[in-house]
PyMOL Python script that loads the backbone (N, CA, C, O; Angstrom):
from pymol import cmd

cmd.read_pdbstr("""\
ATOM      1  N   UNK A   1       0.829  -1.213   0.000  1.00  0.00           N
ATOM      2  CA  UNK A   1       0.000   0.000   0.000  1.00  0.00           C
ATOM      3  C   UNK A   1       0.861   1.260   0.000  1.00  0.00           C
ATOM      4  O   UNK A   1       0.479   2.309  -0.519  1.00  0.00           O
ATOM      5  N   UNK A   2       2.286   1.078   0.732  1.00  0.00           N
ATOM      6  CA  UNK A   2       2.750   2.487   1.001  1.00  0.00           C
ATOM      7  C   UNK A   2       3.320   2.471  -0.471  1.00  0.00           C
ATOM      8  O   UNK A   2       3.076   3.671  -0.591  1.00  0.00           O
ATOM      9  N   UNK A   3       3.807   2.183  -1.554  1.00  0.00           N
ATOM     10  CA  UNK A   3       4.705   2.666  -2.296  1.00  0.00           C
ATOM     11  C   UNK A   3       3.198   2.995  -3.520  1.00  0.00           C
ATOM     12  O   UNK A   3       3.000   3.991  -4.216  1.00  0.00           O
ATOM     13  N   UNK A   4       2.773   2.351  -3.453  1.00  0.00           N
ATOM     14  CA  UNK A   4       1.238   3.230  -4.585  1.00  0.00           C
ATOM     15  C   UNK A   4       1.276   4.509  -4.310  1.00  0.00           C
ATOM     16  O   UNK A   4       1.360   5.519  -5.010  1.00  0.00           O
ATOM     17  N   UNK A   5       1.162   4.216  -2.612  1.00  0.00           N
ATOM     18  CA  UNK A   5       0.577   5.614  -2.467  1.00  0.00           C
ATOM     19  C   UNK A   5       1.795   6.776  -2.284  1.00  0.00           C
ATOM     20  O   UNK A   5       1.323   7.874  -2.581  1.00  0.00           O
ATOM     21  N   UNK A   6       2.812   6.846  -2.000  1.00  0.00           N
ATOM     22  CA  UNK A   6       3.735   7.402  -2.605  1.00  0.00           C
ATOM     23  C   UNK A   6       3.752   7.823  -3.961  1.00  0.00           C
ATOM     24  O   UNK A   6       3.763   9.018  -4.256  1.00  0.00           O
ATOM     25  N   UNK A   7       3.753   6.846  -4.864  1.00  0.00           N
ATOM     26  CA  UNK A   7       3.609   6.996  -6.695  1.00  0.00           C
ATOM     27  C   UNK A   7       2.690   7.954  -6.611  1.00  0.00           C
ATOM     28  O   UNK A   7       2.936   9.152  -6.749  1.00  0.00           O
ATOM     29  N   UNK A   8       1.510   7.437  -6.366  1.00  0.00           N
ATOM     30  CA  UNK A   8       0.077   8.455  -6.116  1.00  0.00           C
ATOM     31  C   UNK A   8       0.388   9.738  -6.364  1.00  0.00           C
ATOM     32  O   UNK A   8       0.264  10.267  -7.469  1.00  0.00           O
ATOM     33  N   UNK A   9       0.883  10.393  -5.158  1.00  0.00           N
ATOM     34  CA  UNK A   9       1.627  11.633  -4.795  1.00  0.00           C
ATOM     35  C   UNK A   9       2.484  12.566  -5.452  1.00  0.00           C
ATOM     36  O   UNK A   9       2.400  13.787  -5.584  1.00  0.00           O
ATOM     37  N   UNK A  10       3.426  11.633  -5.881  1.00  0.00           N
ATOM     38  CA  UNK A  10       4.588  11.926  -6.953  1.00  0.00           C
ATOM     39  C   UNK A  10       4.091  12.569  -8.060  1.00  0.00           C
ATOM     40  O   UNK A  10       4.372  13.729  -8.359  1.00  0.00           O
ATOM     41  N   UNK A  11       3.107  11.595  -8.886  1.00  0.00           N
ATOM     42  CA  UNK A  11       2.485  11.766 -10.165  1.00  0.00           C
ATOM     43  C   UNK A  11       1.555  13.266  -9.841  1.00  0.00           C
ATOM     44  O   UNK A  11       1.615  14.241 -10.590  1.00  0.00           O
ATOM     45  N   UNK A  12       0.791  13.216  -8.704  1.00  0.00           N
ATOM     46  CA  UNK A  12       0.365  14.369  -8.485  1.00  0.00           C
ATOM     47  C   UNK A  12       0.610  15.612  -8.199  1.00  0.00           C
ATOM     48  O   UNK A  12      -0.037  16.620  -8.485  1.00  0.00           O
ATOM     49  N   UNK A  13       1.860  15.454  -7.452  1.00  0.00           N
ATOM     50  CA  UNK A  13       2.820  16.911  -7.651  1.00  0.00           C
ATOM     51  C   UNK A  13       3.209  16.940  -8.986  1.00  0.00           C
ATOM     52  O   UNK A  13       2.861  17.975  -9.554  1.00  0.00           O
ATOM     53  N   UNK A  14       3.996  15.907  -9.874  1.00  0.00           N
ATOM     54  CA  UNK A  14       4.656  16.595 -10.732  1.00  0.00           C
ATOM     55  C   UNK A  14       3.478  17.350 -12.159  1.00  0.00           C
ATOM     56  O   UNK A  14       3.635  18.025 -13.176  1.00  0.00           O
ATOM     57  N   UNK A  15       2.362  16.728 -11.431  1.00  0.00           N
ATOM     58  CA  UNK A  15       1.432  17.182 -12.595  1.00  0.00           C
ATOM     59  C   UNK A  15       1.252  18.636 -12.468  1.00  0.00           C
ATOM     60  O   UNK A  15       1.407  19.472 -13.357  1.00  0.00           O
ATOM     61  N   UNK A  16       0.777  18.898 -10.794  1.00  0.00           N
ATOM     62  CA  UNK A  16       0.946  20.447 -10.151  1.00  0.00           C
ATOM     63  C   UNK A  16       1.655  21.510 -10.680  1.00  0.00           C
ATOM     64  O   UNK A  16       1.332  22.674 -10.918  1.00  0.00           O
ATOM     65  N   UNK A  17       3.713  20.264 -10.957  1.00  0.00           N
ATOM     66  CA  UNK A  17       4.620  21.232 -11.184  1.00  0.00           C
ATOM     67  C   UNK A  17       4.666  21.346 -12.298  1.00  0.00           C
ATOM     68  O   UNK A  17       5.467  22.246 -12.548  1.00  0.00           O
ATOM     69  N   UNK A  18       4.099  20.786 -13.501  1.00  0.00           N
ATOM     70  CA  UNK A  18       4.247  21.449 -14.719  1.00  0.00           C
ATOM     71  C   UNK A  18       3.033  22.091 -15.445  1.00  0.00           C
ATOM     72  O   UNK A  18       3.093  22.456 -16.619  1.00  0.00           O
ATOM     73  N   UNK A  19       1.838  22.213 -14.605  1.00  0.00           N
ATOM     74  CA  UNK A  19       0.775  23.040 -14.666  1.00  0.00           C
ATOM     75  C   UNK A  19       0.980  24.107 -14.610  1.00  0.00           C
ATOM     76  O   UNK A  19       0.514  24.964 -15.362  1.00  0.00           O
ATOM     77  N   UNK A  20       2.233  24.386 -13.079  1.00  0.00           N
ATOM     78  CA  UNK A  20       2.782  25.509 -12.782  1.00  0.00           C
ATOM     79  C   UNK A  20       3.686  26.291 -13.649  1.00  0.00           C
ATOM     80  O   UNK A  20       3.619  27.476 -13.977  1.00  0.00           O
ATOM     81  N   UNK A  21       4.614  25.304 -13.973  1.00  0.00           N
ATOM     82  CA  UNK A  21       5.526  26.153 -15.231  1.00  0.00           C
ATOM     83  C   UNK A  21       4.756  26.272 -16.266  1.00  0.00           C
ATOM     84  O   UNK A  21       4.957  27.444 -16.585  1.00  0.00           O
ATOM     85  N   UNK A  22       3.759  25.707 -17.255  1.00  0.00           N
ATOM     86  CA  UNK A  22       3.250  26.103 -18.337  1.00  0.00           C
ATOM     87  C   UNK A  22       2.128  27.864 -17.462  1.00  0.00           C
ATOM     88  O   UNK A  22       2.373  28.879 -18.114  1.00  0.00           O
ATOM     89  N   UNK A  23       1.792  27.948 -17.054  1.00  0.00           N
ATOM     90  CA  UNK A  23       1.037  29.053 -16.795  1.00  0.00           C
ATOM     91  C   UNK A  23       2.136  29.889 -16.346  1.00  0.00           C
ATOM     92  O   UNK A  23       1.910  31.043 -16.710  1.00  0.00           O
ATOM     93  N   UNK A  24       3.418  29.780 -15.602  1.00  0.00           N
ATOM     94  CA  UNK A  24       4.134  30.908 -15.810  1.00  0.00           C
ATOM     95  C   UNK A  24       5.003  30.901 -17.205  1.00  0.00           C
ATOM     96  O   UNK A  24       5.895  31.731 -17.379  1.00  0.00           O
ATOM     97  N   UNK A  25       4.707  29.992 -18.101  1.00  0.00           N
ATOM     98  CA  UNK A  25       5.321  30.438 -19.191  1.00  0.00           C
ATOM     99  C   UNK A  25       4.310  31.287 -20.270  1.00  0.00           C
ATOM    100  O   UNK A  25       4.920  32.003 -21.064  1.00  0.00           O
ATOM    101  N   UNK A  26       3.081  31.278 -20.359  1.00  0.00           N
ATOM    102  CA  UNK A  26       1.902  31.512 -20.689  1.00  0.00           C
ATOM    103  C   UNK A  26       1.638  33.038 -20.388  1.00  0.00           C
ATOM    104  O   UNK A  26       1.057  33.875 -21.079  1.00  0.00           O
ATOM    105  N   UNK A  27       2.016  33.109 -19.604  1.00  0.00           N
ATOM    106  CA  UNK A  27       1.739  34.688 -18.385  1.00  0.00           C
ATOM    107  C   UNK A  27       2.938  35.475 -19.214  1.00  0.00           C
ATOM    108  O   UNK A  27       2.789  36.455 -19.944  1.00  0.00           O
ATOM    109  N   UNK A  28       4.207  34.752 -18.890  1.00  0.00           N
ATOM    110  CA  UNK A  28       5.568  35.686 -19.541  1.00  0.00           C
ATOM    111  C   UNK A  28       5.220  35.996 -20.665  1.00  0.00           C
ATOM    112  O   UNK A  28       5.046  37.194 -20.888  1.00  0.00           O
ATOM    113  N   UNK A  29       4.952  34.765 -22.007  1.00  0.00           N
ATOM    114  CA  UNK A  29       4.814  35.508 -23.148  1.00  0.00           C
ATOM    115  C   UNK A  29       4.030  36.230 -23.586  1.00  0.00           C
ATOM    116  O   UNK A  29       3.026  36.322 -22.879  1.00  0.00           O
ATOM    117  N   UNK A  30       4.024  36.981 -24.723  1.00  0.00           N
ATOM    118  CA  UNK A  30       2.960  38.677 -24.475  1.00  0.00           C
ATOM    119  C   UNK A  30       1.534  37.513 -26.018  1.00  0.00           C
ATOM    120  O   UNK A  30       1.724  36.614 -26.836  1.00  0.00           O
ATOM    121  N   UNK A  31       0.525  38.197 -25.646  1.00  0.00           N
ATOM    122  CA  UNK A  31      -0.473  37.918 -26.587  1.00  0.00           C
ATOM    123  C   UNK A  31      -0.409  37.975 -28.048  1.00  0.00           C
ATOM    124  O   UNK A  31      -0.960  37.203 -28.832  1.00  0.00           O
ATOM    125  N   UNK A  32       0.409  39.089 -28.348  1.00  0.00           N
ATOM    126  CA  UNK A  32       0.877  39.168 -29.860  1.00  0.00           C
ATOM    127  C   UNK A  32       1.241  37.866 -30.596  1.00  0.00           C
ATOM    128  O   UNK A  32       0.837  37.369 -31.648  1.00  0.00           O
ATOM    129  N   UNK A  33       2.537  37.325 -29.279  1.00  0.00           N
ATOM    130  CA  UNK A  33       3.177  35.902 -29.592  1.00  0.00           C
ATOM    131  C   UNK A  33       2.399  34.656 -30.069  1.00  0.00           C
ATOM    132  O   UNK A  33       2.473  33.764 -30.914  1.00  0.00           O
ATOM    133  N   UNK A  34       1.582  35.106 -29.020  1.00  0.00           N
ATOM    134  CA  UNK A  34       0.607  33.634 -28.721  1.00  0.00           C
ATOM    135  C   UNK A  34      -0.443  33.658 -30.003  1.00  0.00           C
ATOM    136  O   UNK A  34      -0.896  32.608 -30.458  1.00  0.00           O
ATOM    137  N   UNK A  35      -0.769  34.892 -30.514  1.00  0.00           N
ATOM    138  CA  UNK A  35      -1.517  34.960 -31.549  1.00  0.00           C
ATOM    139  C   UNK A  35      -0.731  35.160 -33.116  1.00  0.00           C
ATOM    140  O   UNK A  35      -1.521  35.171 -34.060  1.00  0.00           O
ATOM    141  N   UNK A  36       0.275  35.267 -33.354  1.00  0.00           N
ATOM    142  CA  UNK A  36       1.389  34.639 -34.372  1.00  0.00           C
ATOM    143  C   UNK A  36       1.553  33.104 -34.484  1.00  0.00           C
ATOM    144  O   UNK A  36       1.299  32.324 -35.402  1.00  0.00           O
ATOM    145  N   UNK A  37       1.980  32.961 -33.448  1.00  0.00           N
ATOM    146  CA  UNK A  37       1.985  31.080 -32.898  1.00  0.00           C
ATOM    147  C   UNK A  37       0.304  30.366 -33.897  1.00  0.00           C
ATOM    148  O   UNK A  37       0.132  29.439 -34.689  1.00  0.00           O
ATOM    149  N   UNK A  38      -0.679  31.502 -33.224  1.00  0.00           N
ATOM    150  CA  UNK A  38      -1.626  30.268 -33.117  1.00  0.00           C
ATOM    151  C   UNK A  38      -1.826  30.414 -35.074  1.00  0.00           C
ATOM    152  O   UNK A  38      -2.452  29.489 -35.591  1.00  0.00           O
ATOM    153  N   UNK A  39      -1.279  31.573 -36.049  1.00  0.00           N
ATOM    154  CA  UNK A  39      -1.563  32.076 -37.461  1.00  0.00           C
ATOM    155  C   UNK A  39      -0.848  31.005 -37.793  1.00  0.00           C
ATOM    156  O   UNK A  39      -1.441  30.233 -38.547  1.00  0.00           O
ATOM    157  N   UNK A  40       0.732  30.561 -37.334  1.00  0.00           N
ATOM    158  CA  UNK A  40       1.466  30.013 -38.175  1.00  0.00           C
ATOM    159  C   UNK A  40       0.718  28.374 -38.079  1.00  0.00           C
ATOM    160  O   UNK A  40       0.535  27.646 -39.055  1.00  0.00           O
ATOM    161  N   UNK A  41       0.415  28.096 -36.865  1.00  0.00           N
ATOM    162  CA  UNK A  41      -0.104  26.655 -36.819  1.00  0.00           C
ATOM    163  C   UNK A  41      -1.855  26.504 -37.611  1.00  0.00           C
ATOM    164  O   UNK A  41      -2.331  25.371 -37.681  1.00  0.00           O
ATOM    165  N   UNK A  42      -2.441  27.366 -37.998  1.00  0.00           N
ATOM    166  CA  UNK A  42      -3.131  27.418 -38.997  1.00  0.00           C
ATOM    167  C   UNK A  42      -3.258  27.594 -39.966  1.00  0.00           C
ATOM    168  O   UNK A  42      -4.391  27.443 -40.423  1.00  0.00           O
ATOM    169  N   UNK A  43      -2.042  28.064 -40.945  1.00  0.00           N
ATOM    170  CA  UNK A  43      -1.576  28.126 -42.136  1.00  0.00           C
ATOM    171  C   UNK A  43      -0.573  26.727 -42.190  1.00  0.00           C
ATOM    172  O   UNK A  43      -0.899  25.956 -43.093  1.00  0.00           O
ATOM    173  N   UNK A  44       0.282  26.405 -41.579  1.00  0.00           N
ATOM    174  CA  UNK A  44       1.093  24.850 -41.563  1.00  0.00           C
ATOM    175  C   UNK A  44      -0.154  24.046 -41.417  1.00  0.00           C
ATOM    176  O   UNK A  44       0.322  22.911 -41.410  1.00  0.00           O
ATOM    177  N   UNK A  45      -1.551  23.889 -41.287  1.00  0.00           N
ATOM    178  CA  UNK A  45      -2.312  22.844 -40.972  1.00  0.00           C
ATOM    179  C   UNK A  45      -3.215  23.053 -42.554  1.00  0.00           C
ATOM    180  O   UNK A  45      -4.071  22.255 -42.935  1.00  0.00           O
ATOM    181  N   UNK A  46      -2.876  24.049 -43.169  1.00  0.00           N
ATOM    182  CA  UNK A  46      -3.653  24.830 -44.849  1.00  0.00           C
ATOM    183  C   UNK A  46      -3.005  24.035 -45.354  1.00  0.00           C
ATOM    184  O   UNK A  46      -3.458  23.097 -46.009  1.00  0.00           O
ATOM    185  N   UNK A  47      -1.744  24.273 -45.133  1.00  0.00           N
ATOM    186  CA  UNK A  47      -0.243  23.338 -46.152  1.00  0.00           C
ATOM    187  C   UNK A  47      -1.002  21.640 -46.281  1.00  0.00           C
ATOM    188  O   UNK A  47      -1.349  20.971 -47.255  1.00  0.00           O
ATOM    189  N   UNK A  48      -1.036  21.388 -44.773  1.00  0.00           N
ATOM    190  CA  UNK A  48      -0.815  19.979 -45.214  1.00  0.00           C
ATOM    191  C   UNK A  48      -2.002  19.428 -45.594  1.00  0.00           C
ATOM    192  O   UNK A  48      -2.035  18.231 -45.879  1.00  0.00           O
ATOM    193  N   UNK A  49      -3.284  20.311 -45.660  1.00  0.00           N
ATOM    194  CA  UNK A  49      -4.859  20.128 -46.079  1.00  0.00           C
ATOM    195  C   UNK A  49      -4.974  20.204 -47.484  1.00  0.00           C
ATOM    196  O   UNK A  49      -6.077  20.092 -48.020  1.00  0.00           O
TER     197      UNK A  49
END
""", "prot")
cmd.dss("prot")
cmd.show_as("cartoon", "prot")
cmd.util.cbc("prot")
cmd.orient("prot")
């Protein structure tokens, strides 16, 4: 029982901790970015259509 529940835990922080870094990476970059990002991945998805 103890090492599940350990795993348990583990898996659940590290999910925490990269929830955490994607929203402070999200926050840092400015909206302009994020809305270039989202043009180019809809024109590369034209390409391959």
């Amino acid at each position: 029982m103890a090492p599940s529940n350990w795993l348990i835990l583990f898996i659940f922080f590290t999910l925490i901790f990269i929830l955490f870094i994607n929203f402070i990476y999200f926050q840092n970059s400015s909206i302009n970015n994020l809305e270039e990002n989202h043009k180019k991945s809809i024109t590369s998805l034209n390409w391959k259509w």
